[in-house]
FIKOLZA-1660 file (N, C-alpha, C; in steps of 0.1 Angstrom, whole numbers, plus 5000, padded with zeros to 4 digits):
% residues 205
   i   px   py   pz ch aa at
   1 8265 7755 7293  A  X  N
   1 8254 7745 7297  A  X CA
   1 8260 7731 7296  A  X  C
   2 8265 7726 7284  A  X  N
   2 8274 7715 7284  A  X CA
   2 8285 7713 7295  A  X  C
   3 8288 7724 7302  A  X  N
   3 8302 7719 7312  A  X CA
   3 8292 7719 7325  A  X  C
   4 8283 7724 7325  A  X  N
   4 8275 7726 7340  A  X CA
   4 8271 7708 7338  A  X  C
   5 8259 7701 7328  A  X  N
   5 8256 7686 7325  A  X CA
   5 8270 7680 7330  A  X  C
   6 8284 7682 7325  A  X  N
   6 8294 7672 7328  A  X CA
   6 8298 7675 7344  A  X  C
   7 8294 7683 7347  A  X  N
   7 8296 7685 7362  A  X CA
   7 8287 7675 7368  A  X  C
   8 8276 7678 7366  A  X  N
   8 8262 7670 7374  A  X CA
   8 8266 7656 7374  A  X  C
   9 8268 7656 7360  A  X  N
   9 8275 7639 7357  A  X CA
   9 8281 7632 7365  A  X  C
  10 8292 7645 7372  A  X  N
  10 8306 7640 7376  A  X CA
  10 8298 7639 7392  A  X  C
  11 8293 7648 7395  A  X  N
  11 8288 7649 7407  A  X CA
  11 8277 7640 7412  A  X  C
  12 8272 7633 7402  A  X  N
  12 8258 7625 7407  A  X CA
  12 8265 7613 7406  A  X  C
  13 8280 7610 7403  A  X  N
  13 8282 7596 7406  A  X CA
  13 8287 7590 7413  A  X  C
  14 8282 7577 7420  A  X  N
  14 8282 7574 7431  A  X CA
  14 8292 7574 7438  A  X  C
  15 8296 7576 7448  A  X  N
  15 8308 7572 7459  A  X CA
  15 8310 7564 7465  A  X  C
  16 8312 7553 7461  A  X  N
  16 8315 7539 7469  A  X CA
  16 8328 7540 7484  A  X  C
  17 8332 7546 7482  A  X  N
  17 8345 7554 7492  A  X CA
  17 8356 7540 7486  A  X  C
  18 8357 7540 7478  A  X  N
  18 8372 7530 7474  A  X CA
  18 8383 7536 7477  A  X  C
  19 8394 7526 7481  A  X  N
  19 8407 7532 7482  A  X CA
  19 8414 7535 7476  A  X  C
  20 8423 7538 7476  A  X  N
  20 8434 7540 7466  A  X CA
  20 8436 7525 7461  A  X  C
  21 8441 7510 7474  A  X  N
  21 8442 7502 7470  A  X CA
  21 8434 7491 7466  A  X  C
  22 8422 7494 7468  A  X  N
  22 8409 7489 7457  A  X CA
  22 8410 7495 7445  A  X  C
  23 8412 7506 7441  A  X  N
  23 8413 7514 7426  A  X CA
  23 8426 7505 7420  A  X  C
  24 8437 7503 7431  A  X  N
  24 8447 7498 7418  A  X CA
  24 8442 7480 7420  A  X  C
  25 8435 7473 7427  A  X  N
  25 8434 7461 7420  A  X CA
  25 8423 7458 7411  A  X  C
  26 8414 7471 7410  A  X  N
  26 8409 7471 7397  A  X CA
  26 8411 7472 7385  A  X  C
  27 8420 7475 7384  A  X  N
  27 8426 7482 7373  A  X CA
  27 8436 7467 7371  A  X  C
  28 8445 7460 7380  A  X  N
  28 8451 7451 7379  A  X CA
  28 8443 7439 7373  A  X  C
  29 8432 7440 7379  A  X  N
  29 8419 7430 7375  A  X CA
  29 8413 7434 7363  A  X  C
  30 8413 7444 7355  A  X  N
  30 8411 7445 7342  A  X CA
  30 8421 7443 7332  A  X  C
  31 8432 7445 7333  A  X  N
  31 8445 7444 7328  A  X CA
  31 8443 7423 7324  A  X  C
  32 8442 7418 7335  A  X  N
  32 8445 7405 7337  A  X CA
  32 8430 7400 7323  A  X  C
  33 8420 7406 7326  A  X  N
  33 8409 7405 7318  A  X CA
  33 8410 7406 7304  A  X  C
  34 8416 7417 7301  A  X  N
  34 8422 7420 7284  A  X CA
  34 8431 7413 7283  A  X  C
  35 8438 7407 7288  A  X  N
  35 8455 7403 7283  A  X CA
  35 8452 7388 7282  A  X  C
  36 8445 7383 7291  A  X  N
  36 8440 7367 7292  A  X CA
  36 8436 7362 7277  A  X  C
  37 8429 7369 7271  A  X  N
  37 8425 7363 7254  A  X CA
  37 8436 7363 7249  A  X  C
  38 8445 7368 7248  A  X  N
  38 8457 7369 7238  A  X CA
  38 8464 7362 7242  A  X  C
  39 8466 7359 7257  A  X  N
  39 8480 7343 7258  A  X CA
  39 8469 7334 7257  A  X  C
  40 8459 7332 7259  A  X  N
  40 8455 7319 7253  A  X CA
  40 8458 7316 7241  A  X  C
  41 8449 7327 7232  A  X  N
  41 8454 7324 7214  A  X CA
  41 8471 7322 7215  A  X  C
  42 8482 7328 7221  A  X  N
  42 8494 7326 7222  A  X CA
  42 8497 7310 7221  A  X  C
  43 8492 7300 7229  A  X  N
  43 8495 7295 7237  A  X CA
  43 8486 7278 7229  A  X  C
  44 8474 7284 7223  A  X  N
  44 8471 7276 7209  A  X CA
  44 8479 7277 7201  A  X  C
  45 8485 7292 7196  A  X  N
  45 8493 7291 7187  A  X CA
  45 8506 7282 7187  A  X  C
  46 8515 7282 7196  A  X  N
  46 8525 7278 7200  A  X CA
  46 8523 7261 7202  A  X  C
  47 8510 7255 7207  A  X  N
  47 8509 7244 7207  A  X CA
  47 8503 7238 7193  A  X  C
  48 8498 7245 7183  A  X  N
  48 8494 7241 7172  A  X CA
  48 8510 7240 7163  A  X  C
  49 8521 7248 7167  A  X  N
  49 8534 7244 7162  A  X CA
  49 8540 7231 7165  A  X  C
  50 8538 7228 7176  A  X  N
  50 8547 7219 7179  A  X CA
  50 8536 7208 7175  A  X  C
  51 8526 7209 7175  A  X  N
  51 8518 7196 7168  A  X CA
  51 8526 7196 7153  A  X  C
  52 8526 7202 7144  A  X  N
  52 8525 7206 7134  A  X CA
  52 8546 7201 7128  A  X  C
  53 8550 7208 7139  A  X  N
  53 8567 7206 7139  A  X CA
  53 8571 7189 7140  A  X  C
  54 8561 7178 7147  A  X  N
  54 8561 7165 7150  A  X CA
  54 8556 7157 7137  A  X  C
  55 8545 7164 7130  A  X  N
  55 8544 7157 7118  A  X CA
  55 8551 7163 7110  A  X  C
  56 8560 7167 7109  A  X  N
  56 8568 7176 7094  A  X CA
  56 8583 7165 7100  A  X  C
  57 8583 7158 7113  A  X  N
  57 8596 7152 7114  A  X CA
  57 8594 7133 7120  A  X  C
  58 8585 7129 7111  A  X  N
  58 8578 7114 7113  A  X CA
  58 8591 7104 7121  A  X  C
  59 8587 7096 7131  A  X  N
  59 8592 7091 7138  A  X CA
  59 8599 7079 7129  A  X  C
  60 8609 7075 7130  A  X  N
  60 8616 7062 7122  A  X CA
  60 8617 7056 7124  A  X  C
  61 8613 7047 7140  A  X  N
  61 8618 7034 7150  A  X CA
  61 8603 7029 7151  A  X  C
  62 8599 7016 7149  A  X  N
  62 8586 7007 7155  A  X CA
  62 8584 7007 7169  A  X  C
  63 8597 7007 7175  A  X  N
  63 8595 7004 7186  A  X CA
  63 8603 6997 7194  A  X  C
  64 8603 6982 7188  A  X  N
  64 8603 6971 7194  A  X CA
  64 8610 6966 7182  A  X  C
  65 8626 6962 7183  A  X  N
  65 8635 6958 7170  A  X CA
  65 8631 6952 7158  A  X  C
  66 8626 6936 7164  A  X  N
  66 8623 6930 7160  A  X CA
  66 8609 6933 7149  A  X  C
  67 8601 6940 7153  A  X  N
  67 8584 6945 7150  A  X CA
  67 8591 6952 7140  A  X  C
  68 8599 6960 7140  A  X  N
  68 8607 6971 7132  A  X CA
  68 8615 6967 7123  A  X  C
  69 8618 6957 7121  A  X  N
  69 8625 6944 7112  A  X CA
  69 8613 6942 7103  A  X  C
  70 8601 6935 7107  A  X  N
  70 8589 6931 7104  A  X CA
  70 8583 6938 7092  A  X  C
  71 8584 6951 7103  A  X  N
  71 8575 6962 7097  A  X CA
  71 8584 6969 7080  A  X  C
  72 8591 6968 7083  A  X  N
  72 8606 6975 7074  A  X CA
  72 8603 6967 7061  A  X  C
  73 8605 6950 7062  A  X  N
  73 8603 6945 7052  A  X CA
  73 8588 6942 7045  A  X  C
  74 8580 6944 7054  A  X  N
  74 8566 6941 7051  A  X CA
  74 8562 6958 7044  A  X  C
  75 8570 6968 7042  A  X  N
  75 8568 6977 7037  A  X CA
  75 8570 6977 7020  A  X  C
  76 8587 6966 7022  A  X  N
  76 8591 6965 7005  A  X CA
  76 8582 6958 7003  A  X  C
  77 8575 6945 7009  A  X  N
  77 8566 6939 6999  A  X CA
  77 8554 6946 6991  A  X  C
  78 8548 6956 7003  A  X  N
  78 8538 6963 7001  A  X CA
  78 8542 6973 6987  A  X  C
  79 8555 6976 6984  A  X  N
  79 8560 6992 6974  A  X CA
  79 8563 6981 6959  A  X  C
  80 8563 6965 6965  A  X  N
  80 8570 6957 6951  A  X CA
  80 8557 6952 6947  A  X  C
  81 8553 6958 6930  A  X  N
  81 8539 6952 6927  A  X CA
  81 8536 6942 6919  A  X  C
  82 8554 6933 6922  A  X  N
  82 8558 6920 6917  A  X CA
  82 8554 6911 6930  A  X  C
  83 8551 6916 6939  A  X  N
  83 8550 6906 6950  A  X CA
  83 8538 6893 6951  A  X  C
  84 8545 6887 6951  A  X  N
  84 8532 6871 6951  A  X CA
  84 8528 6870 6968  A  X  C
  85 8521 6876 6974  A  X  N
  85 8510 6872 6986  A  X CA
  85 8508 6857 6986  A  X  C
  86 8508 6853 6979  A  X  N
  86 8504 6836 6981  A  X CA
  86 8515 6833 6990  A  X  C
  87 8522 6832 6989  A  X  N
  87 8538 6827 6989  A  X CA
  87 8545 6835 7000  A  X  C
  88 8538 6846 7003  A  X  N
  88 8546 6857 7012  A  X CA
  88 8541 6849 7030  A  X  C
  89 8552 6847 7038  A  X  N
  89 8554 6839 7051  A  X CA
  89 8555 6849 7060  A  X  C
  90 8554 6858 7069  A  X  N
  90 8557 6869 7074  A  X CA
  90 8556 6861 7089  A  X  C
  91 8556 6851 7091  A  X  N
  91 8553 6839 7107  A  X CA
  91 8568 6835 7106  A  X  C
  92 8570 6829 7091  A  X  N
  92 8585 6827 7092  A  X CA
  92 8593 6837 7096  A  X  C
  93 8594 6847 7091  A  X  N
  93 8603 6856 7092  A  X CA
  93 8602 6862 7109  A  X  C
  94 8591 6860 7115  A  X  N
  94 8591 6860 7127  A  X CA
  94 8596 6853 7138  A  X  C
  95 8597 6839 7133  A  X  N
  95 8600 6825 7143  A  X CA
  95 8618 6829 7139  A  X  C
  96 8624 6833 7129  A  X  N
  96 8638 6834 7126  A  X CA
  96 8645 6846 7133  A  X  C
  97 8639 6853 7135  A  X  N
  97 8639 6868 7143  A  X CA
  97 8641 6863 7159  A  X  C
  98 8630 6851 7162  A  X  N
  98 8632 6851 7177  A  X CA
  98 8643 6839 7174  A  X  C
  99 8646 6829 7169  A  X  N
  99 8664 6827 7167  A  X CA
  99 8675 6833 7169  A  X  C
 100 8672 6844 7161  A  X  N
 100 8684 6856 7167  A  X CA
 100 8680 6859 7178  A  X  C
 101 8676 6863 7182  A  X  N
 101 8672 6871 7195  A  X CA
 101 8677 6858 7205  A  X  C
 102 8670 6844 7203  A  X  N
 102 8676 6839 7215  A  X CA
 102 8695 6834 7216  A  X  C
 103 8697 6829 7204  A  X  N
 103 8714 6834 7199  A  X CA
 103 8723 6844 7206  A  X  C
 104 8717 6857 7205  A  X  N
 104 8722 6869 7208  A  X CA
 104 8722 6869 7224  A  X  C
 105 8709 6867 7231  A  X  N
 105 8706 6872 7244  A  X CA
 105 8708 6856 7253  A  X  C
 106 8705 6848 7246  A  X  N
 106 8702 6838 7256  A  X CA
 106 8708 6822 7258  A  X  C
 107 8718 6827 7248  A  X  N
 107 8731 6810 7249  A  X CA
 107 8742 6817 7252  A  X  C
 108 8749 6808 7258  A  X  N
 108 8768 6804 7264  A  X CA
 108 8774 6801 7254  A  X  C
 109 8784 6812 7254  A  X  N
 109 8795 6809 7246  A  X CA
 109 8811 6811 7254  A  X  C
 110 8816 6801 7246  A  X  N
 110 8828 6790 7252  A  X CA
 110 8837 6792 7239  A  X  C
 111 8853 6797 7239  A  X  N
 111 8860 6801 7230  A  X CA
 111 8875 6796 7230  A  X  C
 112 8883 6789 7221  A  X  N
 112 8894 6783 7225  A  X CA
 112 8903 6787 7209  A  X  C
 113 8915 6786 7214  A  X  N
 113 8923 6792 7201  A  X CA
 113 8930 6784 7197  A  X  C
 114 8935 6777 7181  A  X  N
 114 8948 6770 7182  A  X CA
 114 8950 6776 7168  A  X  C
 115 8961 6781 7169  A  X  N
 115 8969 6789 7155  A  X CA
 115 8961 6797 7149  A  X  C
 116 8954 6801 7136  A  X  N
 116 8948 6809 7131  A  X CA
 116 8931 6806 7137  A  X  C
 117 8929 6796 7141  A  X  N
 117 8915 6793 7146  A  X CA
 117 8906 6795 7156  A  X  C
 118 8900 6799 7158  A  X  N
 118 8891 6803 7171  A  X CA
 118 8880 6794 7170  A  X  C
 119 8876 6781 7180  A  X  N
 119 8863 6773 7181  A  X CA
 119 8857 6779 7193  A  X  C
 120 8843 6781 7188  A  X  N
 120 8835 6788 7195  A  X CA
 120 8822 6776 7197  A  X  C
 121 8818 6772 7210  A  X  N
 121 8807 6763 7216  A  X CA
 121 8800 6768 7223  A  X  C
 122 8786 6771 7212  A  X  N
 122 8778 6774 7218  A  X CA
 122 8767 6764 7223  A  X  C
 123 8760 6770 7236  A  X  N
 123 8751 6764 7239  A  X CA
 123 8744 6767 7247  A  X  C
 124 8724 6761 7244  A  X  N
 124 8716 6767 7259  A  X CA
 124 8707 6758 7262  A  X  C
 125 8697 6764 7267  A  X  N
 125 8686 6751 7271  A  X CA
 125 8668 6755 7266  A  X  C
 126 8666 6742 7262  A  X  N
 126 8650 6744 7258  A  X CA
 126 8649 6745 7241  A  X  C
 127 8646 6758 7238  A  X  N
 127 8639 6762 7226  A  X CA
 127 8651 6769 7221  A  X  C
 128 8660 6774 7230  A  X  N
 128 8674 6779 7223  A  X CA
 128 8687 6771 7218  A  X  C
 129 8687 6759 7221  A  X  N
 129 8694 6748 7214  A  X CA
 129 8692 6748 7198  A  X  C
 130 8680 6746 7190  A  X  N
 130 8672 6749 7182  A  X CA
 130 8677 6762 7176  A  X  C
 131 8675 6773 7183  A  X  N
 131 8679 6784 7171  A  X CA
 131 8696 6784 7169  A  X  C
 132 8699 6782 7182  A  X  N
 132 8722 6779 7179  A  X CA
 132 8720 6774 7166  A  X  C
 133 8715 6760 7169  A  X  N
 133 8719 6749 7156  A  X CA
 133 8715 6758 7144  A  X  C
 134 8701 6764 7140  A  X  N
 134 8699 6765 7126  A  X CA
 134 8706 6773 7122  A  X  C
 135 8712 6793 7133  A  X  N
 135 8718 6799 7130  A  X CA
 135 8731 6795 7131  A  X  C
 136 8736 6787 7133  A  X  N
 136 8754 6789 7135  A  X CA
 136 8755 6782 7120  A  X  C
 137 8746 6771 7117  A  X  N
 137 8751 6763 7106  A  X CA
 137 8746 6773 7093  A  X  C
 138 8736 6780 7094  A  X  N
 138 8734 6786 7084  A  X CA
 138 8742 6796 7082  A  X  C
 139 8747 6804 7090  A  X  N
 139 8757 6816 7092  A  X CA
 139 8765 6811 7086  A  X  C
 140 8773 6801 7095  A  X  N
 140 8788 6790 7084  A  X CA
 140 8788 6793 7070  A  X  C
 141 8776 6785 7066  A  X  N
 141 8777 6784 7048  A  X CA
 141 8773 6793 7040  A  X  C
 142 8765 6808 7047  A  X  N
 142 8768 6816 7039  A  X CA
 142 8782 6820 7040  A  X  C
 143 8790 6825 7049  A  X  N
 143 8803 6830 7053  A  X CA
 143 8813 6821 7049  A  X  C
 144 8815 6811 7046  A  X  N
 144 8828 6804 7046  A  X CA
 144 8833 6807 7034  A  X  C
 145 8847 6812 7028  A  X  N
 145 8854 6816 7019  A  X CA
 145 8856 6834 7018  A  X  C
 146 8843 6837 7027  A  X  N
 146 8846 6851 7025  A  X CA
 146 8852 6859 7033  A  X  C
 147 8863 6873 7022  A  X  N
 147 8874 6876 7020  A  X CA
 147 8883 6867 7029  A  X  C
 148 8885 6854 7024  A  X  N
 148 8896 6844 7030  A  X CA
 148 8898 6838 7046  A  X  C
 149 8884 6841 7050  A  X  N
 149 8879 6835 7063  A  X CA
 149 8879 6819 7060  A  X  C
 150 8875 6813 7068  A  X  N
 150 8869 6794 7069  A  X CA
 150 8862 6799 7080  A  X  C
 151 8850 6791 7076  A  X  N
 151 8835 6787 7087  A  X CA
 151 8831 6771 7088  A  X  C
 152 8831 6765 7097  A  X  N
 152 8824 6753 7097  A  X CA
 152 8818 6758 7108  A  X  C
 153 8804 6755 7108  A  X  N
 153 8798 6749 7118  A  X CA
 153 8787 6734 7119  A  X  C
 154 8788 6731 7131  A  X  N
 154 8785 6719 7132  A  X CA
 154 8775 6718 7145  A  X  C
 155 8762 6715 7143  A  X  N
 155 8752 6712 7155  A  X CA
 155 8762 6700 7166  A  X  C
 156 8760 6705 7178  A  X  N
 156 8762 6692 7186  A  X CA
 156 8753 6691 7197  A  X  C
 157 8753 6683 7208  A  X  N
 157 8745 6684 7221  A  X CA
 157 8743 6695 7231  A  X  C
 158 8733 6704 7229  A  X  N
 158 8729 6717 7234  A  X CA
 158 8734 6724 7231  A  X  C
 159 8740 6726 7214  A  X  N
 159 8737 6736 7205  A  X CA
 159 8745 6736 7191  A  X  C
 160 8760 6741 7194  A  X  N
 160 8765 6740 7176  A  X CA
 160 8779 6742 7184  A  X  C
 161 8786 6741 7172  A  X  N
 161 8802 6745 7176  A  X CA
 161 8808 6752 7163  A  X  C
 162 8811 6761 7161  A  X  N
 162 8814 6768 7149  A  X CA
 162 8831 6770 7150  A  X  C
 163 8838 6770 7137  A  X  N
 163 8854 6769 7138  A  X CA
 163 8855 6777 7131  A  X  C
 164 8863 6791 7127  A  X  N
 164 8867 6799 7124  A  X CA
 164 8879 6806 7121  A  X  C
 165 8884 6800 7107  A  X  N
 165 8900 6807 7106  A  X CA
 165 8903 6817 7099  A  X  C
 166 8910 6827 7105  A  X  N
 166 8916 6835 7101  A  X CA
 166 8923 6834 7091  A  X  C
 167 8928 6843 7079  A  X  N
 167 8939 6844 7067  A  X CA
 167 8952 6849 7071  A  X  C
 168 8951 6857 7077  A  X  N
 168 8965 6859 7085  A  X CA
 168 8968 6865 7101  A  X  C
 169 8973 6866 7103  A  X  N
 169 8975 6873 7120  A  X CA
 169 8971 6888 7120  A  X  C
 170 8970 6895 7115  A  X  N
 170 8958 6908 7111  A  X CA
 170 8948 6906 7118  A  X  C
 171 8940 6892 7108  A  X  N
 171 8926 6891 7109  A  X CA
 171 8926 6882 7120  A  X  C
 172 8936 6878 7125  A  X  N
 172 8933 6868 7139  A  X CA
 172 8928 6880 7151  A  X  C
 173 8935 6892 7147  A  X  N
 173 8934 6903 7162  A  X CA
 173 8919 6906 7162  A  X  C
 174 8916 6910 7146  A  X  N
 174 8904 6909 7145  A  X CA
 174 8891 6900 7155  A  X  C
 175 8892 6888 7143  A  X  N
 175 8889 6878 7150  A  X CA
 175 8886 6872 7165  A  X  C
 176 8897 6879 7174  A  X  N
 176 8894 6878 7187  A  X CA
 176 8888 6889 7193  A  X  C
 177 8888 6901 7183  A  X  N
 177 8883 6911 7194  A  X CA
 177 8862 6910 7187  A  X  C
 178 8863 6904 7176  A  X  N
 178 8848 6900 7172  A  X CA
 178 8840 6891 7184  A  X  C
 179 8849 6882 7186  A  X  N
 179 8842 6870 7194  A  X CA
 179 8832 6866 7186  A  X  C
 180 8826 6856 7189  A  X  N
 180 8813 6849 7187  A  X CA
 180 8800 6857 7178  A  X  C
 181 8796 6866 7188  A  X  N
 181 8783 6871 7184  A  X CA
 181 8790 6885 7170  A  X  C
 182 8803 6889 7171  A  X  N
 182 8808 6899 7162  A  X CA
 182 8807 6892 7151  A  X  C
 183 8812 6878 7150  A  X  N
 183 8813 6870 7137  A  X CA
 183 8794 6865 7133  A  X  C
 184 8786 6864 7140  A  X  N
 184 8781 6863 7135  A  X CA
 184 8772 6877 7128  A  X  C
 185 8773 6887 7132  A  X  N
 185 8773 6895 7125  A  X CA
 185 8777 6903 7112  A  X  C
 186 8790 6894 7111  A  X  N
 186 8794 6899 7098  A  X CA
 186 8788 6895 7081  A  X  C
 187 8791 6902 7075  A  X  N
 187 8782 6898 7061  A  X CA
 187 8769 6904 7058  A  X  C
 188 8764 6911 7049  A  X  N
 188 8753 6920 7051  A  X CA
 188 8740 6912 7040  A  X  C
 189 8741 6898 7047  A  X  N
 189 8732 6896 7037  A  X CA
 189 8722 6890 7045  A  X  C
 190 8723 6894 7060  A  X  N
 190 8708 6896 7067  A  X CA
 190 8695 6896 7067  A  X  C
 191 8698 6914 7060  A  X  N
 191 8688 6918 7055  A  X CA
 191 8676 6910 7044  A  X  C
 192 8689 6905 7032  A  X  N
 192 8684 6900 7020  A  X CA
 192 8678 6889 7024  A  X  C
 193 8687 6878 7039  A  X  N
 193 8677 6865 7039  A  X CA
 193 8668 6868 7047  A  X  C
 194 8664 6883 7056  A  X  N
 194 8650 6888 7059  A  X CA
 194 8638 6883 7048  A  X  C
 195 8640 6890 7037  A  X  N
 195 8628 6894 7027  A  X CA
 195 8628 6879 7022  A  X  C
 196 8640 6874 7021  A  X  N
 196 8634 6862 7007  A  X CA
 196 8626 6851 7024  A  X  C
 197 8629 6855 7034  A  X  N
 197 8624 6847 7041  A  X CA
 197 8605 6850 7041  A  X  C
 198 8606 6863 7046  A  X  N
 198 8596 6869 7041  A  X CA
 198 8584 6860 7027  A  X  C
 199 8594 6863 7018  A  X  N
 199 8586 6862 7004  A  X CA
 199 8584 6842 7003  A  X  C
 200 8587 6836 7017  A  X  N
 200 8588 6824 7014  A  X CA
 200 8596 6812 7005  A  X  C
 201 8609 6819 7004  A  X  N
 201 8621 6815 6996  A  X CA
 201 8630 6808 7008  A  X  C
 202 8631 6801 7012  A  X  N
 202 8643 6795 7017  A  X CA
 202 8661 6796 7016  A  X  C
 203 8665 6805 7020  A  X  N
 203 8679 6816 7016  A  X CA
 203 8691 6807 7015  A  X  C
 204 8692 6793 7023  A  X  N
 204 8704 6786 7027  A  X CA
 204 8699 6775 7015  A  X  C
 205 8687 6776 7008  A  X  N
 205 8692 6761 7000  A  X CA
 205 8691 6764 6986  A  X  C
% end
């Protein structure tokens, strides 16, 4: 009796006349149906990593050098709970920043040798006359004597002129392959006249 019912079953149902290749894009079309939930969750999953991979490896650059300078030292102030706010200039440390910056990018330099000495004449126009002069002279007198260098520099008409002697012919090869902007980079106490600039200390007096 039960196999006669599964007959009737089989026999009362309907006949749409499908093809063979309507049967298999059904079957393609169900396939696509079940499997679609699971590359999505995939595909959350995989994207919830890489969100996840970006905060476990925090970015280290501001951006923008200078901002990144800013931001760097405006962090020790924030970690030092000696810090006096009253007193803290963060505009200064800004206005000295765009010094370098116009120093670096935006004056002529003019270079002449006699014996161990290299005089370097810098100069530009406008608002970059102004940062030559403060940086060259202030560069000079932290740097002069060190490891057996000489620094003078001296403000003149549209900008500074800085003189530079070598201790011996070594440091002269040196010397010439630094040029101008290499010497002024030497000495790592940048950084330090950053912060005290920062904290409203005046570094050169």
């Amino acid at each position: 009796m039960s196999a006669m019912c599964e007959n009737m079953q089989v026999n009362n149902s309907p006949d749409y006349g499908e093809t063979p290749l309507q049967k298999f894009s059904l079957v393609v079309l169900a396939a696509v149906l079940l499997t679609a939930p699971a590359l999505a969750q995939d595909g959350h999953s995989q994207h919830g990593t890489m969100m996840h991979g970006s905060q476990a490896a925090p970015m280290a650059q501001g951006g923008e050098a200078a901002f990144a300078a800013i931001q760097e030292v405006v962090g020790v102030l924030e970690a030092d709970a000696s810090t006096d706010w009253s007193k803290v200039n963060i505009e200064a440390l800004r206005r000295h920043l765009v010094d370098m910056n116009n120093v670096t990018l935006r004056s002529v330099v003019q270079a002449t040798e006699q014996g161990r000495t290299v005089t370097f004449v810098v100069t530009g126009k406008d608002d970059v006359v102004g940062s030559i002069q403060r940086m060259v002279t202030a560069h000079a007198g932290a740097m002069n004597g060190s490891n057996g260098w000489s620094y003078e520099g001296i403000p003149i008409d549209g900008g500074a002129r800085m003189r530079v002697t070598a201790p011996d012919d070594r440091s002269l090869i040196k010397l010439r392959a630094l040029g101008f902007i290499g010497v002024m980079t030497q000495g790592m106490h940048h950084q330090a006249h950053h912060l005290m600039i920062a904290r409203g200390i005046a570094p050169h007096h």
